[in-house]
Each structure stands twice: as C-alpha cells, then as structure tokens.
BAVEX-730676 format. One record per residue (C-alpha): residue in three letters; x, y, z. Coordinates in steps of 0.1 Angstrom, whole numbers, plus 5000, padded with zeros to 4 digits. Layout:
BEGIN
AlaXYZ ...
***
This chain:
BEGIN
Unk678086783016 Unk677786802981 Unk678087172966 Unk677387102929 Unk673386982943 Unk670387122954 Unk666787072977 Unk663887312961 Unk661187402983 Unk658887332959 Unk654987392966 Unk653487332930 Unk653287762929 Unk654587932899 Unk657888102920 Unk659287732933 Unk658687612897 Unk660687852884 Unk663287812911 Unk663187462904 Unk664487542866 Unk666787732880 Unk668087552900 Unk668287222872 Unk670187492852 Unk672887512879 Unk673187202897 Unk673886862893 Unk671586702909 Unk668486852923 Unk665886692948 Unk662486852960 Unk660586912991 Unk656486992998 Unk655087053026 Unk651186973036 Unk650587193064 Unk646387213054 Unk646487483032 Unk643387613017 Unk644487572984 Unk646287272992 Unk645487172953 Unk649187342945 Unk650587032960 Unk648886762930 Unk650487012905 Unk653886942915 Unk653786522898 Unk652486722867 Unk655087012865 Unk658086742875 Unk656386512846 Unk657386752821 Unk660686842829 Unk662186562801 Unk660286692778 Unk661487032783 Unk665086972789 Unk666386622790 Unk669286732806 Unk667386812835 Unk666086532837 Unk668986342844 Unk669586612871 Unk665886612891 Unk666286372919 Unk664086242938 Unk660986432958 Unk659786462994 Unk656486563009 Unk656386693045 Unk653286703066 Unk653486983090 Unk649686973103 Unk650987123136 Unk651687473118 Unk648187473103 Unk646887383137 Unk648387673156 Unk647787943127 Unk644488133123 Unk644688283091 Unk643188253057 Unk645588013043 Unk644287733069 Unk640987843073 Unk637687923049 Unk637888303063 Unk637788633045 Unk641088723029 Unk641689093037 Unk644089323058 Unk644589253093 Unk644489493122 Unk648189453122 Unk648789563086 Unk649489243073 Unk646889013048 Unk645188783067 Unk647088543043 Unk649988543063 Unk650788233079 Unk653688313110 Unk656688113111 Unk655787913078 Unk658788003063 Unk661287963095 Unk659687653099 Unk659587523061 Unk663787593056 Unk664187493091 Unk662487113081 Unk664287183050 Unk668087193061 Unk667186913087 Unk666286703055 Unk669586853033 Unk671686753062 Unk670986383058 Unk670486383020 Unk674386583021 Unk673186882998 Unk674687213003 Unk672287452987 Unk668287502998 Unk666387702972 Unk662987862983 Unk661088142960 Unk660688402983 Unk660888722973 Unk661389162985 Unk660289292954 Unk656489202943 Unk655089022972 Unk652289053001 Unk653989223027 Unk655288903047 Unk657988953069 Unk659688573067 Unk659988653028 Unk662188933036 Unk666288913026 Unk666989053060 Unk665088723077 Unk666388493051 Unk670288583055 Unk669688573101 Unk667888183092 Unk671188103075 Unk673688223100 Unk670788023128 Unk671087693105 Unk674587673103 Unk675487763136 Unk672887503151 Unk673787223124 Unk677087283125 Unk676987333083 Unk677687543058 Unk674187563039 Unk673587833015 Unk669887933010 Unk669388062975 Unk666688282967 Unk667188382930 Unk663688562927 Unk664588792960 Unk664889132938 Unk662689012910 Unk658789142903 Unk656488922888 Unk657189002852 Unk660788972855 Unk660088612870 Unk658288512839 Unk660688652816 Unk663588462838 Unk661188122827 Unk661588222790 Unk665688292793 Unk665587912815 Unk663587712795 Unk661787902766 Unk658087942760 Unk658487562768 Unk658687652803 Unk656487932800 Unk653787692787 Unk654587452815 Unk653987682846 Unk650787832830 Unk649187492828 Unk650687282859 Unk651387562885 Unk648587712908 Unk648688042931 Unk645388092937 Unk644988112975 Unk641287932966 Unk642187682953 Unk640087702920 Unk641087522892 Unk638087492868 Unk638787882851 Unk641387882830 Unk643188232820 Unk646188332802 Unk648688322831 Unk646887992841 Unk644287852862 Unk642588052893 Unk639388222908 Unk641188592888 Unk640588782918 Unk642588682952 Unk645688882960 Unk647788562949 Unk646088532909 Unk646088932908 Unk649788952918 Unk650088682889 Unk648188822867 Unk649789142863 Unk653189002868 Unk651788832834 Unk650189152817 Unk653689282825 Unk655589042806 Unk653888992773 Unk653489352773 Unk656889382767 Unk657489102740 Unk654989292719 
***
C-alpha cells in the first residue's frame, strides 16, 4: 500500500472539494470516488468533471498528482432509506431529533465501499469531509464513529488504512479560509462556481458563496460559513 497516495470521497459538495485540495497538497498521487445512491440533489455529482477540470489551472502541480476517478452506484441505500435526501418530502426535524436529511448508514457504507476500492487500487489513506464542528447533527459524521470504522476496516481487511478527516474540528468559515491558505482565491473562486450543497438541487440562482435555492439547511450552513469568512478579510 502506498502511504505517500490518497482516495477522496468526493461528492461534487464544497467540504470534499476542499478535502480534495487538501489532499493534492499532501499526497502524491490522489484518486476520487462518488457515489450515486439517488440523491435528491443528485446534480452535486455533474459538478465534480467541472471542479476536477480546473485543478491545472489552479495548481499544475496537482495536476500531475489527481489520478484517476470512480463513480459508485449504491441504489440499494437510497432504496432502503426514507428520508429527504432520497425522496421529494419536507425537510425538517424528525421525531427522533434528527433532520429528516439524515440518510442512516450513508457514511459506514460510503468508507466501507471506499476501503474495499483503496484495497485494490493499494492506497493507504481515505479522505472524506465529515465534520463535529458546524454540521446537522448526524451521528456517522461524528469523530467518535469515524475512529471505531477504522479500527472495523482494518481489522476486517487486514490493513492499515488511515481515514483522514481534516475538516473534523473546523466550522464553515474556517473551511473557506483553509481554501484560501490551499489554493488562494483561485480555489475560493473554484468551489463557489463548480461545487453544490443545496439539498434541492437548484442551480439556476446564483449567490455569493455559489449556486442554491438560499434557504435549505445545507445553503444556510454555507452561507453563513461564507458571511463568516469575508467578514473577517474586511
């Protein structure tokens, strides 16, 4: 396995963007991995050519690091979930006190398909934007979950896989201004126009932090992640 490369769970959202940068910063070679599991807003997956298209443009040593990119359909996990992300329902707060956004297992299973695919392409390192900090209240984005999937991986692969999660401790904010410290306003630039977040999937509004209906939790969480960023390079 090599330890100097990297698979990005890359959706086409702002977070594995960003990850993916980071990622390119670090490693030698970095591939990247999609998954199409019927997702409402299942337009974040066309954004990912765009946002890869750019990388030589933004750092052409990148691009002699981005390898190459993988799309998994998982239509199973959109089959078996009832929730807002894989069905045209109301997004709001559940009985159980979690947004009806939350999709169980997605992330178990994602890394799960995501080491099976790192142990035959020999990379070491899995890096997936999940994140404690400034997120929805989902359980499989928590640090605790994240480190017990590791120890589960490598004891039932028989590896030594790292999952990285550099925005874990981050808020929104301080993911945009980790963009600017990657890549510049370049980068910056680049996941405003070719990332999406917006659980909708609306694309025909355009606002400063980039494109998106303005008022589901996913655009509002980026939003003021945004507001909180310029704010402080006035």
């Amino acid at each position: 396995m090599r330890d100097d490369a990297a698979l990005v769970l890359f959706s086409g959202g702002q977070d594995s963007a960003t990850c993916l940068a980071w990622a390119l910063d670090r490693f030698a070679h970095v591939e990247t991995l999609g998954f199409d599991y019927g997702q409402r807003h299942r337009v974040e997956l066309d954004c990912r050519a765009a946002f890869r298209a750019a990388i030589p443009v933004l750092n052409p040593d990148w691009a002699g690091r981005l390898g190459p990119d993988h799309t998994l359909r998982l239509d199973a996990l959109g089959e078996v979930s009832d929730t807002a992300l894989t069905r045209d329902t109301e997004i709001a707060m559940g009985a159980e006190g979690l947004p009806t956004t939350f999709v169980p297992g997605r992330n178990i299973v994602f890394l799960t398909f995501a080491a099976a695919l790192a142990y035959r392409r020999g990379l070491k390192r899995i890096v997936g934007g999940m994140c404690e900090t400034d997120y929805s209240g989902y359980p499989d984005c928590r640090d605790d979950t994240i480190k017990a999937l590791q120890v589960a991986l490598n004891l039932g692969m028989e590896r030594r896989f790292v999952l990285e999660t550099p925005l874990m401790w981050l808020t929104k904010g301080d993911t945009w201004r980790l963009a600017e410290s990657l890549g510049g306003q370049e980068l910056v630039a680049a996941l405003v126009e070719h990332t999406h977040s917006c659980y909708l999937g609306e694309r025909s509004t355009r606002h400063p932090w980039g494109y998106g209906c303005g008022t589901c939790p996913a655009c509002e969480l980026r939003a003021r992640g945004w507001t909180e960023y310029v704010s402080e390079r006035l």
